[in-house]
N, CA, C and O atoms as a GROMACS GRO file, in nm:
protein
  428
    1UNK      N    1   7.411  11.516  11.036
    1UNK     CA    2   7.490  11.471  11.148
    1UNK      C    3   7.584  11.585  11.189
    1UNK      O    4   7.658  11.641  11.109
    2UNK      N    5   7.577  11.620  11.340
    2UNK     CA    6   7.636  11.727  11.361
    2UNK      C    7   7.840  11.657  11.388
    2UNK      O    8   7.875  11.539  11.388
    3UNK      N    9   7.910  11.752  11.403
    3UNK     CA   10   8.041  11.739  11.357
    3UNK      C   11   8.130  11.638  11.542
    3UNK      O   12   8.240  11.592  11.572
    4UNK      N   13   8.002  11.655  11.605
    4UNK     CA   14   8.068  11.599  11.769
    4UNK      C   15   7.995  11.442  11.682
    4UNK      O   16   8.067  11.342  11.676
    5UNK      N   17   7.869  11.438  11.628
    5UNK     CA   18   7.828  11.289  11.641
    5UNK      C   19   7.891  11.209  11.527
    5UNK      O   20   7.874  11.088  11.510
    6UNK      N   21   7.997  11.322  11.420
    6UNK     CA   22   8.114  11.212  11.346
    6UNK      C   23   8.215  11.226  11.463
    6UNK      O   24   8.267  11.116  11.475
    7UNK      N   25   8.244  11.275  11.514
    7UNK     CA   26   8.338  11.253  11.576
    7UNK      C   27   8.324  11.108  11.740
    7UNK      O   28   8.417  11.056  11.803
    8UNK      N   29   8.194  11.092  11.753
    8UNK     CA   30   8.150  10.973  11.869
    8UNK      C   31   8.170  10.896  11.802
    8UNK      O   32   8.239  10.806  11.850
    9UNK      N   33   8.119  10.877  11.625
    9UNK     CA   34   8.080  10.797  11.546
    9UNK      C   35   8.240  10.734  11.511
    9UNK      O   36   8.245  10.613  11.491
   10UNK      N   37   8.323  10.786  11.505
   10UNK     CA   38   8.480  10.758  11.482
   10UNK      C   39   8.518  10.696  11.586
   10UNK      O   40   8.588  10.595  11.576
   11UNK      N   41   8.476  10.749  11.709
   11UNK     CA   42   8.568  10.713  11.866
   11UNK      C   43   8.452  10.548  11.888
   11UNK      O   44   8.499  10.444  11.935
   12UNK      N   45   8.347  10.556  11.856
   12UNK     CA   46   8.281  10.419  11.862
   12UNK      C   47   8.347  10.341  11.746
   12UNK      O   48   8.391  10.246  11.811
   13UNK      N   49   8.388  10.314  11.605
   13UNK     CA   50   8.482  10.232  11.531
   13UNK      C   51   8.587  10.249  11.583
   13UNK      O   52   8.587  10.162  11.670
   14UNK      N   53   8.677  10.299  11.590
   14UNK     CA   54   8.793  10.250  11.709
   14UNK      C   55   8.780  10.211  11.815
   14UNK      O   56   8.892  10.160  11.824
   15UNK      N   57   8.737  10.192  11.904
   15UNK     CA   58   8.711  10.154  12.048
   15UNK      C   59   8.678  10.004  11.974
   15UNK      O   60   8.763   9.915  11.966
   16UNK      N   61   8.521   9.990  11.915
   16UNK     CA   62   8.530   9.833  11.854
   16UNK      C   63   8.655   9.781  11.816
   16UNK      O   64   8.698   9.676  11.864
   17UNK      N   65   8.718   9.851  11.728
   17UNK     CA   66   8.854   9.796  11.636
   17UNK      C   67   8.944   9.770  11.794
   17UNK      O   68   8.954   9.652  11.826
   18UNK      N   69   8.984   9.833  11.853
   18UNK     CA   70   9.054   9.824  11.937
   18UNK      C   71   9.051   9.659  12.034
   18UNK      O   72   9.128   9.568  12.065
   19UNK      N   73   8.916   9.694  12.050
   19UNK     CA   74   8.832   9.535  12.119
   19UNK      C   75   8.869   9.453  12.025
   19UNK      O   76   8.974   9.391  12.043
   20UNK      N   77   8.804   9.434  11.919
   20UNK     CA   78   8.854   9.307  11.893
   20UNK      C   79   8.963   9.285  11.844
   20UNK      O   80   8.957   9.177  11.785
   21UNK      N   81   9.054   9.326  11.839
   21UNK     CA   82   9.211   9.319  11.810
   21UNK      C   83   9.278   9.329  11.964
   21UNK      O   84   9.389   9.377  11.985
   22UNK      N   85   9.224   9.296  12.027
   22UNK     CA   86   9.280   9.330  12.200
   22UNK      C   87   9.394   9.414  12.202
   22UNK      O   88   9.507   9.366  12.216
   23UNK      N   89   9.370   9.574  12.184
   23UNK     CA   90   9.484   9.632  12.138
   23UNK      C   91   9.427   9.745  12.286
   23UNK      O   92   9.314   9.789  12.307
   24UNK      N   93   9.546   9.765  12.362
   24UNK     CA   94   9.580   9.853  12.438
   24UNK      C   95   9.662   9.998  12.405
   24UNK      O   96   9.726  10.018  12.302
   25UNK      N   97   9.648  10.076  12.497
   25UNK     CA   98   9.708  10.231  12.443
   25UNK      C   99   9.836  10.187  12.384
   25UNK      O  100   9.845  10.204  12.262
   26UNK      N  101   9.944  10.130  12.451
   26UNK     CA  102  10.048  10.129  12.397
   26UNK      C  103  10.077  10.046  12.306
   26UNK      O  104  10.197  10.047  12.279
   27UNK      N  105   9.974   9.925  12.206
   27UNK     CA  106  10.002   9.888  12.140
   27UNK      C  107   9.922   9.968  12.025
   27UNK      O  108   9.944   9.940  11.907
   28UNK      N  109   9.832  10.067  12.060
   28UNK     CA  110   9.823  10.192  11.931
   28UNK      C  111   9.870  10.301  11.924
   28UNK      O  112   9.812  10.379  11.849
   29UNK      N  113   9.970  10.341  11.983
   29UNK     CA  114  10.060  10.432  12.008
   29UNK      C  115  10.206  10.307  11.877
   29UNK      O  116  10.230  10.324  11.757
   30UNK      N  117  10.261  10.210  11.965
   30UNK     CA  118  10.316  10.159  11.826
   30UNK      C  119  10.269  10.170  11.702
   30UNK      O  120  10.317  10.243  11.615
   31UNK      N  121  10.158  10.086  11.690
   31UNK     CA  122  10.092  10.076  11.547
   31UNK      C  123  10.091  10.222  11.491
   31UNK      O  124  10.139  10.237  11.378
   32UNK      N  125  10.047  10.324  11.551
   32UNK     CA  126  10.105  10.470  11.461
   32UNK      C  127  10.228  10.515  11.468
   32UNK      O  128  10.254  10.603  11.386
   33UNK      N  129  10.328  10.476  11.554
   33UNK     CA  130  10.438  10.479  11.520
   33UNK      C  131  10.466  10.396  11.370
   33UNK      O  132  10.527  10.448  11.276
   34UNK      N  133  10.422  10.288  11.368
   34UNK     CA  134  10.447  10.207  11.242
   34UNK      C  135  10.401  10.291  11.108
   34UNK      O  136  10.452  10.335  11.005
   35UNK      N  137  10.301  10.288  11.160
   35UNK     CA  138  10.197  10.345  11.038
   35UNK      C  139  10.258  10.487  11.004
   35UNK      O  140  10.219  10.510  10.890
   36UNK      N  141  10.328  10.584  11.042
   36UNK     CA  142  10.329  10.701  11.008
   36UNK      C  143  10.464  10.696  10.886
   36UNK      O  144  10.467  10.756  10.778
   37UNK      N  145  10.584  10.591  10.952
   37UNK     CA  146  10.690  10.563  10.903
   37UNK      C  147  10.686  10.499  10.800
   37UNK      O  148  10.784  10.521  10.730
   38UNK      N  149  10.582  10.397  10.740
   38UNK     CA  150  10.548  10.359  10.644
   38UNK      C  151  10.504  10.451  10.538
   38UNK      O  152  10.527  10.438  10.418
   39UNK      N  153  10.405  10.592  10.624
   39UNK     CA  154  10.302  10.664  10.539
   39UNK      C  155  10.435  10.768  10.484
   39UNK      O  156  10.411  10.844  10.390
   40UNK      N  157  10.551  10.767  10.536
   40UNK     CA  158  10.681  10.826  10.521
   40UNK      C  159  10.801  10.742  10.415
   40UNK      O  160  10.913  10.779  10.381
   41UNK      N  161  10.742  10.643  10.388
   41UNK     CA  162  10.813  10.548  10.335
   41UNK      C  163  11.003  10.551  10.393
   41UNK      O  164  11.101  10.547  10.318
   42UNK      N  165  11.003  10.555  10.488
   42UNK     CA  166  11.101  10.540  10.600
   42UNK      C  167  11.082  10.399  10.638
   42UNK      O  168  10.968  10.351  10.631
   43UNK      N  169  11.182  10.327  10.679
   43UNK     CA  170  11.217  10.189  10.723
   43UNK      C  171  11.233  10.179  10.866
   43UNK      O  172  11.328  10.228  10.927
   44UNK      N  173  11.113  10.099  10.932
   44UNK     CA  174  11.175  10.162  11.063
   44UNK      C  175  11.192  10.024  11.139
   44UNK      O  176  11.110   9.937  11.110
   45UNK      N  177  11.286   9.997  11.227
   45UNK     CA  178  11.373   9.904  11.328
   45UNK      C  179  11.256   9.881  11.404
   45UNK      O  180  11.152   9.946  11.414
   46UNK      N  181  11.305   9.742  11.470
   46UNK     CA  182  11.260   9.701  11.623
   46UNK      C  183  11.331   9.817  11.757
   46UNK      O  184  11.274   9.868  11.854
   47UNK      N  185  11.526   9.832  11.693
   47UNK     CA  186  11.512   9.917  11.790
   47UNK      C  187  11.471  10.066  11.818
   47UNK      O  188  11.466  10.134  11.921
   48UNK      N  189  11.441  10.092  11.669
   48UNK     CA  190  11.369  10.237  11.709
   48UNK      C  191  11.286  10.288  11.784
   48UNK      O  192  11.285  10.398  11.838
   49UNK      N  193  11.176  10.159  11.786
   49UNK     CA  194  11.048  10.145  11.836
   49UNK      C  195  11.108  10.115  12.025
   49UNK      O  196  11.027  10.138  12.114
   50UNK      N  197  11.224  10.075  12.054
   50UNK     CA  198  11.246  10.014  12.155
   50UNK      C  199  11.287  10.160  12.265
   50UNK      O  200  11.280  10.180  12.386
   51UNK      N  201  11.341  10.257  12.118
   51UNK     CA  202  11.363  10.366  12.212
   51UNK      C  203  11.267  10.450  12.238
   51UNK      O  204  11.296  10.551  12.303
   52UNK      N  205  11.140  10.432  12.196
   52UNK     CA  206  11.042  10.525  12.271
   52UNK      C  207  11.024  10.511  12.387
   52UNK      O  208  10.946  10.438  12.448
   53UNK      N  209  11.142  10.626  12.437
   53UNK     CA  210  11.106  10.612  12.621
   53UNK      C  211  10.974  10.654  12.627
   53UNK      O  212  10.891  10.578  12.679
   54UNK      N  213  10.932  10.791  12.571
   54UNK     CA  214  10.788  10.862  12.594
   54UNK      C  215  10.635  10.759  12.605
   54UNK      O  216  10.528  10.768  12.666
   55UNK      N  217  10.700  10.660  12.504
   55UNK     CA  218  10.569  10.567  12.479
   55UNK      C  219  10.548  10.463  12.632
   55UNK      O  220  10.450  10.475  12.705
   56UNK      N  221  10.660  10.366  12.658
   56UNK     CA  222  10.704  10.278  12.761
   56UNK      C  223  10.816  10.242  12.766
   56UNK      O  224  10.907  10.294  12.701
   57UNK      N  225  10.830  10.140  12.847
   57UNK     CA  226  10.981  10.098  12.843
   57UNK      C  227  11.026  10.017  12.756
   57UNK      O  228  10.939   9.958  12.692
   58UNK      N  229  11.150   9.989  12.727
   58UNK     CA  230  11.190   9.866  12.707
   58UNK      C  231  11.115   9.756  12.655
   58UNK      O  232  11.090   9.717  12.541
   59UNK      N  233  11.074   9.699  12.812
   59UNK     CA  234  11.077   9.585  12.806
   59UNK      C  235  10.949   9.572  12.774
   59UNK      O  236  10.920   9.484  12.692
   60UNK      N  237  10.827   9.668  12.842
   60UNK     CA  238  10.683   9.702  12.799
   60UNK      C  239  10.681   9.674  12.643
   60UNK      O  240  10.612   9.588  12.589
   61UNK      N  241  10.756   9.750  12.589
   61UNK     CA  242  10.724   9.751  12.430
   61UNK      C  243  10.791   9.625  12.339
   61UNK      O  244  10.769   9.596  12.222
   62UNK      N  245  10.860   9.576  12.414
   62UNK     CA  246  10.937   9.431  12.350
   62UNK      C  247  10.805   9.358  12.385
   62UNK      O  248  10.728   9.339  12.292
   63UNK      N  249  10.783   9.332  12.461
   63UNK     CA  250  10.646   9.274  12.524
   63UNK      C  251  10.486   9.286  12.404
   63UNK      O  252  10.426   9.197  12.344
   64UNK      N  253  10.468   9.410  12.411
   64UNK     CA  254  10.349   9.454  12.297
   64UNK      C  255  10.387   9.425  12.161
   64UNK      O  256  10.297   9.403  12.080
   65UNK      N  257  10.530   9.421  12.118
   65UNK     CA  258  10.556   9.392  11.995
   65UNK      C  259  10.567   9.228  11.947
   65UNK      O  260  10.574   9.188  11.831
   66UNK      N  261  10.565   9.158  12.057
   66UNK     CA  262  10.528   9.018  12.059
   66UNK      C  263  10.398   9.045  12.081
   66UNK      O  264  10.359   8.968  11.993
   67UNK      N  265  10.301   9.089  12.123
   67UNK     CA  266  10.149   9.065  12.067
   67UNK      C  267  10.149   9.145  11.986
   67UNK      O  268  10.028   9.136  11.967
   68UNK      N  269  10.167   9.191  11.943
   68UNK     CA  270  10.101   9.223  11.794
   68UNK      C  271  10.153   9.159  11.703
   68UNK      O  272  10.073   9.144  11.610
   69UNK      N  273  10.301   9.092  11.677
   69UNK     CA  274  10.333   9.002  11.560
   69UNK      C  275  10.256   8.923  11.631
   69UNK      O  276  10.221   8.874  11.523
   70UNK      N  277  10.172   8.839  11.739
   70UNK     CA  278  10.103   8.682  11.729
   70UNK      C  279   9.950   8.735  11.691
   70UNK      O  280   9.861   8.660  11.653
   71UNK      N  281   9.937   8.864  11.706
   71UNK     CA  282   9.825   8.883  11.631
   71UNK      C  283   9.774   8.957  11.543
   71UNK      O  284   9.672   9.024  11.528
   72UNK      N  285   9.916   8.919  11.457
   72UNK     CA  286   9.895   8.951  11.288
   72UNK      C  287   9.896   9.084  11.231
   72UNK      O  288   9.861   9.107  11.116
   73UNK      N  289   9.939   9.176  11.316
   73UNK     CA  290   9.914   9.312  11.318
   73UNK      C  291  10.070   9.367  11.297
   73UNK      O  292  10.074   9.489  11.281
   74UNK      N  293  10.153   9.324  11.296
   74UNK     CA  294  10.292   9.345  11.244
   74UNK      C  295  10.341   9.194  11.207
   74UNK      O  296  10.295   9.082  11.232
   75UNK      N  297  10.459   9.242  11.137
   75UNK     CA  298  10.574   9.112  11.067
   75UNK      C  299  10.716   9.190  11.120
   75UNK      O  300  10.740   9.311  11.117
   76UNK      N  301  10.780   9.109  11.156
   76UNK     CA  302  10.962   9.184  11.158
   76UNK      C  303  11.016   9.061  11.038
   76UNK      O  304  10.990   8.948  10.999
   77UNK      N  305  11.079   9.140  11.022
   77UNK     CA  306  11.216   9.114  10.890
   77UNK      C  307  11.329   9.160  10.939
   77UNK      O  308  11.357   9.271  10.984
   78UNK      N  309  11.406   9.046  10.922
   78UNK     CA  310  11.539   8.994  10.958
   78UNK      C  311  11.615   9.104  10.827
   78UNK      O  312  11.588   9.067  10.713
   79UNK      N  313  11.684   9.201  10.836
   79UNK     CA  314  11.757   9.333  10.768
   79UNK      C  315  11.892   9.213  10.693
   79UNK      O  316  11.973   9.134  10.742
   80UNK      N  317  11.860   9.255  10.569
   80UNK     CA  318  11.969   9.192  10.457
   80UNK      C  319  12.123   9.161  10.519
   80UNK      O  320  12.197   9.063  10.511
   81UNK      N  321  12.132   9.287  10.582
   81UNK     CA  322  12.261   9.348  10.615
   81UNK      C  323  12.336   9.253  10.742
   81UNK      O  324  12.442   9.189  10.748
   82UNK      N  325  12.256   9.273  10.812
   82UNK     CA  326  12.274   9.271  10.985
   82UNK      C  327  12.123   9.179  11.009
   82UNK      O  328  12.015   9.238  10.998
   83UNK      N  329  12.132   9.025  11.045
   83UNK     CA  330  11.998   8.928  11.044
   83UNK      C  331  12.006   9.018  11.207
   83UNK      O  332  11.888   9.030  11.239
   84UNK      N  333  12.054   9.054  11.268
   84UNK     CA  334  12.054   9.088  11.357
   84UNK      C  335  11.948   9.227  11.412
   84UNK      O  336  11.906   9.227  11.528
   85UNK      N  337  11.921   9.308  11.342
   85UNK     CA  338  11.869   9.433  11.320
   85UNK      C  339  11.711   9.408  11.238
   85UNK      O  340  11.702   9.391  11.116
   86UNK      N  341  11.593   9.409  11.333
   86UNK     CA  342  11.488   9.354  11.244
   86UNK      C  343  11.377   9.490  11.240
   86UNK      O  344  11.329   9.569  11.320
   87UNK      N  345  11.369   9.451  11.040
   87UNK     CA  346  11.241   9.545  11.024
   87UNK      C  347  11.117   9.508  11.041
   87UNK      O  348  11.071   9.394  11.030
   88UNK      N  349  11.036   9.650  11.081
   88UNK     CA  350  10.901   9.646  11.177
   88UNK      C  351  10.790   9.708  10.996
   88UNK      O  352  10.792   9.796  10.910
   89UNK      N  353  10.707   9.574  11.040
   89UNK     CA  354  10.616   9.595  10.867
   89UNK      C  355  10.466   9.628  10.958
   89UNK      O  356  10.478   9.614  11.080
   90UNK      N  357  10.358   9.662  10.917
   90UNK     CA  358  10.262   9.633  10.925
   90UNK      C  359  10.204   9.525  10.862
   90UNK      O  360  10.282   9.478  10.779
   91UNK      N  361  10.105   9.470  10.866
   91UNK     CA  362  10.034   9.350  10.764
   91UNK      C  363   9.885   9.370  10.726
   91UNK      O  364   9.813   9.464  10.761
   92UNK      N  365   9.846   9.252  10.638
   92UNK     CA  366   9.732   9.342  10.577
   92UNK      C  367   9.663   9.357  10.687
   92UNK      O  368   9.608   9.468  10.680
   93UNK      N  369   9.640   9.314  10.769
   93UNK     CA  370   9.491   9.307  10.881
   93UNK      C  371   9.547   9.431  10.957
   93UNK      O  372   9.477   9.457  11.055
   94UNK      N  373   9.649   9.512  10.941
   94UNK     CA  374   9.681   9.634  11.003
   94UNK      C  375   9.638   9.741  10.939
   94UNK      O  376   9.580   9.840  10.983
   95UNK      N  377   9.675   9.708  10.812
   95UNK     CA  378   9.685   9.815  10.677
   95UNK      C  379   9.497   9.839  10.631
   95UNK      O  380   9.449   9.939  10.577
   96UNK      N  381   9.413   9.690  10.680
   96UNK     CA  382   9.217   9.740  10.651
   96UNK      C  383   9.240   9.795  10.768
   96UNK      O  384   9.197   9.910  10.767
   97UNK      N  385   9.308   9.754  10.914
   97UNK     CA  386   9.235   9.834  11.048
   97UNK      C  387   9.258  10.029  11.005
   97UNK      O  388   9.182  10.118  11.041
   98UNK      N  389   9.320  10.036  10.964
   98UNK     CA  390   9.311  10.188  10.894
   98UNK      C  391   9.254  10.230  10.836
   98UNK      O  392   9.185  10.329  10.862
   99UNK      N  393   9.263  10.149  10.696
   99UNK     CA  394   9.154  10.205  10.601
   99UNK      C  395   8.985  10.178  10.666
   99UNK      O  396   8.892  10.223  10.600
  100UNK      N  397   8.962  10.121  10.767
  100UNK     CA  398   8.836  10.142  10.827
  100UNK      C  399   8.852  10.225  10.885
  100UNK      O  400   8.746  10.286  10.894
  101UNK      N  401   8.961  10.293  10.960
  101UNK     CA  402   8.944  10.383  11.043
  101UNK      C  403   8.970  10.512  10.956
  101UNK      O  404   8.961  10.610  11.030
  102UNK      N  405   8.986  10.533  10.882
  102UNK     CA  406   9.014  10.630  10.784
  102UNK      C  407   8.882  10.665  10.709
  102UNK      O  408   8.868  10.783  10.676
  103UNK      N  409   8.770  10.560  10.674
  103UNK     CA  410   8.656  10.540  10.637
  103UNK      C  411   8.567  10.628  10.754
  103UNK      O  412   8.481  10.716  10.747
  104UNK      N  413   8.607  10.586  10.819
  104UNK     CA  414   8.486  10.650  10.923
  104UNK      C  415   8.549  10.821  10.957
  104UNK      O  416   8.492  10.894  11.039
  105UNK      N  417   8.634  10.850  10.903
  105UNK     CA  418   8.664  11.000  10.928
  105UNK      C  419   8.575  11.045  10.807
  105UNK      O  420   8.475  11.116  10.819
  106UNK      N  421   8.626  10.992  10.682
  106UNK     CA  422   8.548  11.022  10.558
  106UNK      C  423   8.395  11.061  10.593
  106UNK      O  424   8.348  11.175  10.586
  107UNK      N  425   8.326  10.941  10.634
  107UNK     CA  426   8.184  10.951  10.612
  107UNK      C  427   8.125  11.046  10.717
  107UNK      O  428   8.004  11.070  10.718
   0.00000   0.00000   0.00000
C-alpha cells in the first residue's frame, strides 16, 4: 500500500467516524482541543473552549458543546471550587473515536 492510499485509507475512517457521530468541522476542531489537553493532562474549562475566537464564536461553540454532551462525546463537571466554572471531559465513546482513529494511522 502506497503512503497516499494510507493516507485516503485514514481520511475514509474519519469522514465515516465523523458521519456517524454527526460531527461537523467545528465540533472536531473542539474535540482536539479536548483531546490534546487531556493528552497534556491539563484541565481544561468550558470557558477556555469559549475563547477560541480562531475556532467560532461564542455562541457557535456554546451551541456545539451542547451537541456533543447530548451525544455522548463530552461530560462537563461542575469544578469543586466554583459549581460555577465547568470541566470539559471527553467520554468513552470519544476516547474509542480516537483510538480508531489512531488505529488507522498505525495500519
Amino acid at each position: 500500500m502506497t503512503e497516499l492510499s494510507k493516507y485516503f485509507k485514514y481520511l475514509a475512517i474519519l469522514e465515516k467516524s465523523n458521519r456517524q457521530l454527526d460531527l461537523n468541522n467545528t465540533d472536531v476542531l473542539i474535540l482536539n482541543t479536548i483531546a490534546k489537553a487531556e493528552d497534556a493532562r491539563r484541565t481544561l474549562y468550558v470557558k477556555d473552549l469559549l475563547s477560541l475566537k480562531e475556532v467560532a464564536s461564542q455562541a457557535t461553540i456554546h451551541g456545539r458543546l451542547k451537541h456533543l454532551v447530548n451525544s455522548k462525546l463530552i461530560m462537563l463537571k461542575a469544578n469543586k471550587d466554583d459549581g460555577r466554572v465547568k470541566e470539559v471531559k471527553l467520554t468513552k465513546l470519544a476516547h474509542q473515536r480516537y483510538k480508531t482513529l489512531s488505529k488507522a494511522i498505525e495500519d
